[in-house]
N, C-alpha and C positions, 0 to 999 in steps of 0.2 A: 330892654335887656335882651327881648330876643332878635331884638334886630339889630343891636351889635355885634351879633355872632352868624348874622345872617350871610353873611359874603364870603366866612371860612367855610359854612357846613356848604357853599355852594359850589365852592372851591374842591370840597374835599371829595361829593359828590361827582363832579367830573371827572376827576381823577381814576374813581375806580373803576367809571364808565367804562375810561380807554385801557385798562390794565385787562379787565375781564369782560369778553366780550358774550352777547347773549348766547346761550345754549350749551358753553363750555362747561361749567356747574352742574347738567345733568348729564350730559354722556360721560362723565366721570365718574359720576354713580350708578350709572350702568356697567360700567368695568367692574369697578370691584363687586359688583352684584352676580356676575356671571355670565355680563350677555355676548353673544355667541356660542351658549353653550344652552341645549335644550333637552329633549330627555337623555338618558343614560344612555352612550353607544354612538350616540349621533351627534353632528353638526350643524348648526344652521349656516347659513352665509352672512351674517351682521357683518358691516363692511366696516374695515379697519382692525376688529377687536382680536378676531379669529386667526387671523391672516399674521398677524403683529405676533401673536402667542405661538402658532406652529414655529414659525421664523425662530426662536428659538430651541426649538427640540429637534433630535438627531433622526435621524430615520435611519434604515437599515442598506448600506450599497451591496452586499451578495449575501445568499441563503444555500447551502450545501447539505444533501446528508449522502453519509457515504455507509452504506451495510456492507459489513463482513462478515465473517465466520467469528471471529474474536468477540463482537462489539459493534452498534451502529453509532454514527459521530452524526450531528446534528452542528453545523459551522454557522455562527450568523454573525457577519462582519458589519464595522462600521467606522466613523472617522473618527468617533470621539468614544470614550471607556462606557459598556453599557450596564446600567442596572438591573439586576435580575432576581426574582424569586424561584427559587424549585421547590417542588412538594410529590408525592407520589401518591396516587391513589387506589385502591382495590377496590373489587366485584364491583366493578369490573377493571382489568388494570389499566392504572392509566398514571402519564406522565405530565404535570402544569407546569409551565415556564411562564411566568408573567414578566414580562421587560415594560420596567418603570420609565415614564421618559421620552418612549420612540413613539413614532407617530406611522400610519398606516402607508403604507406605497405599495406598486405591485410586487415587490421582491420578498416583505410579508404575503402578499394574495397566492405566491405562484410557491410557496413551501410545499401546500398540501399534494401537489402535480409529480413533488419529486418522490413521492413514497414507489417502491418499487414490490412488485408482486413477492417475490424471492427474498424480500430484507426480513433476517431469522428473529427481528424482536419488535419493530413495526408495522402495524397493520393499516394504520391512518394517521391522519393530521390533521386538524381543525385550527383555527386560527381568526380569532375578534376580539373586540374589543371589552376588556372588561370591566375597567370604568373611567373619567377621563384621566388620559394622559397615560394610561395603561395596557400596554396589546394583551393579549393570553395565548397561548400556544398550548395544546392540548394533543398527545401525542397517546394514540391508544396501541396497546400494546397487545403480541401475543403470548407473551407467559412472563411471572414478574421479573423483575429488574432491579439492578443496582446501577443508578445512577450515579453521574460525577462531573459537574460544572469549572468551569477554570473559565476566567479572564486571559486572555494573551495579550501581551506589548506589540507593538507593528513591528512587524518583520518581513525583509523581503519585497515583494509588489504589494504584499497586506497590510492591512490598517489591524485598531484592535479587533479582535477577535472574540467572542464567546464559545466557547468549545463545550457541548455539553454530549458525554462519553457514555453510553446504554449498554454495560457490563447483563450478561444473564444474574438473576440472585443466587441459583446454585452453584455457577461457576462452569465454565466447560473447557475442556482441552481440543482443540480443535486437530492437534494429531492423533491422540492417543484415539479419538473417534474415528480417524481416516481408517488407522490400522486397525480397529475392532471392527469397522465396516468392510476392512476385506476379508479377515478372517470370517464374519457372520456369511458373507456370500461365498468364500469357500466350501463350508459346511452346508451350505444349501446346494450348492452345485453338486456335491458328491452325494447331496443325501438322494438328489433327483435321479440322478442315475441309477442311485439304487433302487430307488422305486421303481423305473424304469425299464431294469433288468426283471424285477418280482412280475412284472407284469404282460411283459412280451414271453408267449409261450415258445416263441423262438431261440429263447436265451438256455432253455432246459435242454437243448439239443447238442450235447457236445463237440460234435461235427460242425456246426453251423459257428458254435464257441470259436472253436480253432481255424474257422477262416476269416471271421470277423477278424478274430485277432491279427491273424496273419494281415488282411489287407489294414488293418491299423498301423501295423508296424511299417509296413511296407511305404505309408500314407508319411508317417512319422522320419523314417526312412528319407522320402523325397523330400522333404520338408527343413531337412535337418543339413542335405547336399544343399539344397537350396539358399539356405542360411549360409555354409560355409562359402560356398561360391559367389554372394553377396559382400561378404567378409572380406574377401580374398582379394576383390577387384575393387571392391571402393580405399579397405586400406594396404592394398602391397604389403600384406602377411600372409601367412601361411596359414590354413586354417588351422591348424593342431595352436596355434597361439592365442586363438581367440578365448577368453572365459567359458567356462561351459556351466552348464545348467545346474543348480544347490538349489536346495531348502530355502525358504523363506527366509530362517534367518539369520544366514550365510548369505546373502541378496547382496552385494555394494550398493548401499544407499548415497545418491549425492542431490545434498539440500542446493533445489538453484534455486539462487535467489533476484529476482526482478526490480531494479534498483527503481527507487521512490513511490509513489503512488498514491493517488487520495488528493490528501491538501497539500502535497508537497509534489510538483509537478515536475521537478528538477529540470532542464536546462531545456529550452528549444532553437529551433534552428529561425531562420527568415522566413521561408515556407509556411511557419505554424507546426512544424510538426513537434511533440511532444516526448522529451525522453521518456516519459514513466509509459508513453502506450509503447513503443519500439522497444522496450527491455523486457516488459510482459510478453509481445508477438514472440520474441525471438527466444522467450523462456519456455514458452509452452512447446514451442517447436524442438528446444533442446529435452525436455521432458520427454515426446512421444518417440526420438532415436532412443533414447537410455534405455525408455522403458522397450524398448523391440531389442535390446541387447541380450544375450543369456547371460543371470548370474548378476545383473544391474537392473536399480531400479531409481528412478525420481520422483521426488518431492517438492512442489513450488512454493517457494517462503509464502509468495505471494501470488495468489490466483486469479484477483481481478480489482478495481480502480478502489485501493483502500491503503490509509495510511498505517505504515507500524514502524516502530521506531527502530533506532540500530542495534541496541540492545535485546531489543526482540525478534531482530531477525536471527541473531550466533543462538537465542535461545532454544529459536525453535530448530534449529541444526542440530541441538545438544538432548531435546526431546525427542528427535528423531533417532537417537545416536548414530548420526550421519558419519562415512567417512571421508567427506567430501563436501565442500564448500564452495559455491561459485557465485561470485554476485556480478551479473551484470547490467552494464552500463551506455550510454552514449551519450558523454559529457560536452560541455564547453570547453572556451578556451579564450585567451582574452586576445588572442590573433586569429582572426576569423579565416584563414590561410593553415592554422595547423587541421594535420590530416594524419590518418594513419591509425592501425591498430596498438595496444599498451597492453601487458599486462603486470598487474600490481601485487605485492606481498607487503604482509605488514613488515615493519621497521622499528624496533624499540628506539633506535639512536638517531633518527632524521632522516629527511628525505635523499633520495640519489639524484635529485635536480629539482629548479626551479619551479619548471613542470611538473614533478608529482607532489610536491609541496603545495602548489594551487590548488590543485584537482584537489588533493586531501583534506585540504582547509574546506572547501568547499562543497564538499562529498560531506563533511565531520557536520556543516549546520542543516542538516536533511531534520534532526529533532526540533532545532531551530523552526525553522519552515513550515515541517508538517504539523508540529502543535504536543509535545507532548506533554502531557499533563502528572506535576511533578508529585500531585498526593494518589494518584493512582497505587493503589496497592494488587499489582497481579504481579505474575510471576516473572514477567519481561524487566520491569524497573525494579525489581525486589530481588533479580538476581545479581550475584557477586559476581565480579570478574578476577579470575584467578589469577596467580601469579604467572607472568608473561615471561618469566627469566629460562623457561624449557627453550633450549635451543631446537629441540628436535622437531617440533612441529614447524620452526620457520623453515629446517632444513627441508619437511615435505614438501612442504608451501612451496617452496623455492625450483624443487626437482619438479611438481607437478605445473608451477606457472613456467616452465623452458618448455613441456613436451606442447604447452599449448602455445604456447609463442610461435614455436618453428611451425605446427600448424596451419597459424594465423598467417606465415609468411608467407605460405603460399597462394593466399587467398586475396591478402590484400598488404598496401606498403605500408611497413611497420613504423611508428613514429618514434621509436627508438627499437635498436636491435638488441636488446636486452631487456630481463627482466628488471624492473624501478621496485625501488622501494619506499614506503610513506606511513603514515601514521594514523591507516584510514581504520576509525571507531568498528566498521561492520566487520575486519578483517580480526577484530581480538576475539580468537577461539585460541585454548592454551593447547587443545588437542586435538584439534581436526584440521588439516591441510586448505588452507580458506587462501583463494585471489582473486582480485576484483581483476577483470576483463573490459577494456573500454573498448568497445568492437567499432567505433571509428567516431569523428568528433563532429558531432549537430547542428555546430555554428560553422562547418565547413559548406557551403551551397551544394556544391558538389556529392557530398559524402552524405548529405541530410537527404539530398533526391533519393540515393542507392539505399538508405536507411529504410525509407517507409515503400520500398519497393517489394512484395513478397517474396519473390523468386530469390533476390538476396540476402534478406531472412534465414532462406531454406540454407542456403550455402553457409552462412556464417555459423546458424545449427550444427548444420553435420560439420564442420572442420572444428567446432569448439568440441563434440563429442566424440571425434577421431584423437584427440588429443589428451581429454580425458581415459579411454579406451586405452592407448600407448602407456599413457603411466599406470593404469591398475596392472595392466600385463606385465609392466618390467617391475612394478612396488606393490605388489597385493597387499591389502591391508591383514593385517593379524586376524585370526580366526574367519578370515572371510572366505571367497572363492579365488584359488592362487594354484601354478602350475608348477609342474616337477623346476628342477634348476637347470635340466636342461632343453625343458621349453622355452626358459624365459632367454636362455643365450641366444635363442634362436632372433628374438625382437631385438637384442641389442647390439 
């Protein structure tokens, strides 16, 4: 009997010989066992298993963190949508991001390097492994926090995105702190003197009084010719036309504002050179003439490499109760041949060409770009935008972007001899005189060298603030610093 079944089972027995070959049975049970994977944290090198399994998980292609005055942003890009846990912890504070999924590279290793001495709500970073298949991100902080994670879609040269936004927990205004910290050092400044005076027995001498005085005035005196003969010769006015010196808060305050910044790097040239650094240079530079003006002072939206959205830049113009609004720029173009200075006002009804239709489209995805995070609840995304049907602010807009145009014309060729108008998001303020300034175009080779050149900088500063200057003399803003009517005939 069994030897007529002897020639199938020997049959049947070959067969499986060749089907499964030895050894393949147990390194199969070493996979689902776990092997290449040894204590917690670590790798071994088991050949094939290891290798086979990262192949599948994402890693991380860039790591950013950007500190501001507002908020620190913590950026980690990658190709494919990343999973993530947040949690916060106290005594000591601290912030855990666990991303499920990504696998260790240097662009995880080199996070902790970016932490910067001056960032207002991180102190360090840490970053390991915290069990497989899982990094941890451990972000220790200087006082608590209100965290806020968002996923982004690819946009732009970026891939998705993880945006995680380190709000203060009490909240801060970062102007209303500018202005309480000049006022705090006004009052120190005059309390010093006072001290100063109680304690120099010199100061009891009435004689010695009234000649200090005297050379004070005298000091003040030279100081003040000096000013106007500065005046007189850079703009071809008269010194009696120039603003003269008010009260703090009587001041002309004009919000400049420094187009892009952070994760949104807005347009570059061939070169490398970067719009959002050459609208900062050129901001800070139009900041320090304002502030040396009498009677003006400046405000920079934006003060150094940090994202804020459009919404938040008219915000903080509107916190400042600015009278004055200037966003500048140094756009592209999709003719690497255009050149020329623009300057812009908003437009409720369409653009006045082609060209500021592009720019504006293109200017309008900056939220886009730089990442703005739509469950944020601060006062920039939670503010309303008013009704835009007041004609009279476009009207300012409109008389303040000519005195800067003709300007600009003398300084550089104008890429239309008119002021354009478009549909640009940062330009909607229903009450402040707001135009965006494209002080010449990035993707011109040419105009991208003169861009990142300092000396031309300086030049573009002082003709955007000669122009500025010409409209408060001939339009003083209501309750501010504004001259008889028949000083201002004298300017027009």
């Amino acid at each position: 009997m069994v030897l007529r079944f002897l020639p199938f089972l020997l049959m049947v027995f070959l067969l499986f010989s060749q089907l499964a070959p030895a050894g393949s049975v147990g390194a199969l049970g070493s996979g689902n066992a776990g092997a290449g994977l040894t204590a917690p944290g670590t790798l071994s090198s088991a050949a094939g298993t290891s290798s086979s399994n990262n192949a599948s998980l994402p890693t991380l292609v860039g790591a950013r963190l950007w500190p501001a005055h507002d908020y620190t942003r913590l950026t980690l890009e990658a190709r494919a949508p990343i999973r993530w846990n947040l949690f916060v912890i106290d005594s000591p504070d601290r912030l855990v991001l666990d991303l499920e999924g990504i696998e260790p590279n240097v662009v995880l290793d080199n996070i902790a390097s970016r932490v910067r001495g001056d960032d207002p709500w991180v102190r360090s970073i840490r970053v390991g492994r915290f069990k497989p298949g899982t990094m941890r991100i451990v972000l220790d902080l200087k006082s608590p926090v209100k965290p806020l994670a968002t996923l982004l879609e690819p946009a732009g040269d970026y891939g998705y995105r993880l945006v995680l936004d380190i709000y203060p927990a009490e909240g801060s205004d970062p102007i209303l702190a500018l202005l309480a910290s000049k006022q705090s050092e006004s009052k120190q400044s005059e309390s010093k003197q006072a001290d100063s005076k109680q304690a120099d027995p010199k100061q009891a001498d009435p004689k010695q009084a009234d000649s200090k005085q005297a050379d004070s005035k005298q000091a003040d005196s030279k100081q003040a010719d000096s000013k106007q003969a500065e005046v007189k010769s850079s703009e071809g006015l008269s010194p009696e036309s120039s603003p003269f010196f008010v009260a703090e808060s009587k001041l002309i305050t004009v919000a400049v504002d420094a187009g892009h910044g952070g994760e949104d790097p807005g347009a570059h040239g061939e070169g490398g050179t970067l719009e959002k650094e050459v609208t900062l240079a050129i901001a800070k530079r139009v900041k320090v003439r304002i502030d040396a003006e009498p009677g003006m002072r400046a405000v920079l939206v934006r003060d150094g490499d940090y994202f804020i959205p459009l919404m938040g830049r008219t915000s903080k113009a509107h916190q400042l109760k600015a009278d004055m609004f200037v966003s500048i720029h140094a756009d592209a173009f999709m003719n690497r041949d255009a050149r020329g200075s623009s300057v812009f006002i908003l437009s409720e009804r369409g653009a006045t060409s082609v060209a500021a239709r592009w720019l504006a489209n293109k200017e309008n995805q900056a939220d886009l770009i730089g990442g703005v995070n739509i469950h944020a609840r601060n006062p920039y995304l939670a503010e309303t935008l008013f009704d835009l049907s007041q004609t009279a602010t476009i009207q300012d807009s409109q008389r303040l972007a000519r005195f800067v145009l003709k300007e600009l014309s003398g300084l550089n060729r104008l890429h239309k001899g008119e002021v354009e108008q478009a549909g640009f998001a940062v330009l909607k303020s229903p009450d402040i005189p707001s135009i965006l300034v494209e002080m010449a175009f990035i993707t011109n080779p040419d105009e991208e060298k003169r861009l990142a050149d300092e000396r031309y900088q300086d030049e573009l500063a002082t003709t955007l603030v000669r122009g500025l200057k010409k409209f408060v003399i001939a339009h003083p803003p209501p309750g501010k610093a504004r001259l008889s009517s028949s000083e201002r005939n004298k300017t027009q």
